[in-house]
N, C-alpha and C positions, 0 to 999 in steps of 0.2 A: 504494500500500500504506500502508497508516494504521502509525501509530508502534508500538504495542503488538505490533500482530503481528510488526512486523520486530524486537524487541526477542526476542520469544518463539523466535524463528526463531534469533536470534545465541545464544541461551541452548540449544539444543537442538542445537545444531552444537557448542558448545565441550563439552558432557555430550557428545559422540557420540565428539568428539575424544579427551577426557580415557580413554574408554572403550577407547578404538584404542592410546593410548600405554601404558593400563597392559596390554592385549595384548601391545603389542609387546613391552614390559619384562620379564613374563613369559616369553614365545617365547624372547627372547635369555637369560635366565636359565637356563631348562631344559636348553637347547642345550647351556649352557657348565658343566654340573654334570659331574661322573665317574661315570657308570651302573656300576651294580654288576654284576658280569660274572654269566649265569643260574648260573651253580655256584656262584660265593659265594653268592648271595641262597638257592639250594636248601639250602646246609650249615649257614646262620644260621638258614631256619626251622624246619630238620628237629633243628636245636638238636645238630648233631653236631660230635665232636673228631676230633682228629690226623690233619687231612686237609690234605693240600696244597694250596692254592689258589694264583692269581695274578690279579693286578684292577688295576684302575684308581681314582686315589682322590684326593682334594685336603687336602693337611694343613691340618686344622682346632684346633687345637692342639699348643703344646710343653710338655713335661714335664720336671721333672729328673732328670737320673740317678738310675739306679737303680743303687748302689754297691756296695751286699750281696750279697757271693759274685762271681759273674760280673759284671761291669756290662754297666748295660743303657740305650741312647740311648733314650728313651718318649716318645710320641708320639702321637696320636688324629688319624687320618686317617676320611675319609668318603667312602662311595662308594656310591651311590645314596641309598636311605631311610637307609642305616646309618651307625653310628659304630661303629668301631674303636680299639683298642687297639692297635699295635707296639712290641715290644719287642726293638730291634736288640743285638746281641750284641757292643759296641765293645770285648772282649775277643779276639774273632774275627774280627773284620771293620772299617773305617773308619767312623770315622761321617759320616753322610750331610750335605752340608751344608745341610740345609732350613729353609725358612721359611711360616711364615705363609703359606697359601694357593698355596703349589707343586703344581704336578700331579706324584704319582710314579706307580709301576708297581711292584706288589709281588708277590713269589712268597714263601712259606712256610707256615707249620704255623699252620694254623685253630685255636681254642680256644672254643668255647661259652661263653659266661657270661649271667646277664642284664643285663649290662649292654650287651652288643653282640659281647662277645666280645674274643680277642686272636689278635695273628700273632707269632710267632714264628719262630724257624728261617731265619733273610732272610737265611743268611752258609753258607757250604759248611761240610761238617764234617770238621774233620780227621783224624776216623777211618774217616772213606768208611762210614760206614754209615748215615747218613739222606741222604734226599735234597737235595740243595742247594737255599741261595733267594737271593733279593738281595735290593736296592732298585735301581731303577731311577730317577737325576732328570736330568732333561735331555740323554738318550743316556747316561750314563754310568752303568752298573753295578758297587752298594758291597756289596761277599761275602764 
């Protein structure tokens, strides 16, 4: 085999290579995102409120209190295509100890907006008349 073609040959296997790693980079990525449960993704684009939901979702940013009136622990989780908005209720409930890219599990009250929307309602209510929600982070539920 003459030099040029083995040269062409080493250059078409490492582009075949580079091609297979950014697959596989991809593959594990995807795999390891929080899918948006199909009734979140229904209530985000049918753009509807006060609807209970529960999901799965990776904290993508932290926020700071929100101290006006009730406070409120805020935070911007993602869970599929989407970004979220939570706003735990640390007047009624613990606040959650999260960080930076935790997987939690959320149950409460949908809010439409264009920006992605908000959850609220993640904590029981003490006058039994909405439904209750939590947060969910590593087996342990904050209500």
């Amino acid at each position: 085999m003459n030099k040029p073609a083995t040269i062409k040959a080493k250059k078409k296997r490492l582009i075949q290579g580079a091609f297979l790693l950014v697959a596989l980079v991809f593959s594990w990525w995807s795999q390891n995102q929080p899918a948006a449960s199909n009734e979140l993704e229904q209530v985000i684009e049918q753009q509807r409120s006060d609807v209970m939901v529960e999901f799965d979702a990776m904290v993508d940013r932290l926020l700071r209190d929100d101290n006006e009136g009730s406070r409120h622990q805020k935070f911007i989780v993602k869970s599929g295509a989407y970004t979220i908005l939570v706003a735990h209720n640390i007047d009624l409930a613990p606040r959650v100890p999260i960080q930076k890219g935790d997987m939690v599990r959320i149950r409460g009250e949908y809010e439409w907006n264009n920006k992605g929307g908000v959850v609220h309602w993640t904590h029981d209510d003490p006058r039994n008349r909405h439904e209750n929600g939590w947060i969910e982070l590593n087996g342990k539920k904050f209500k």
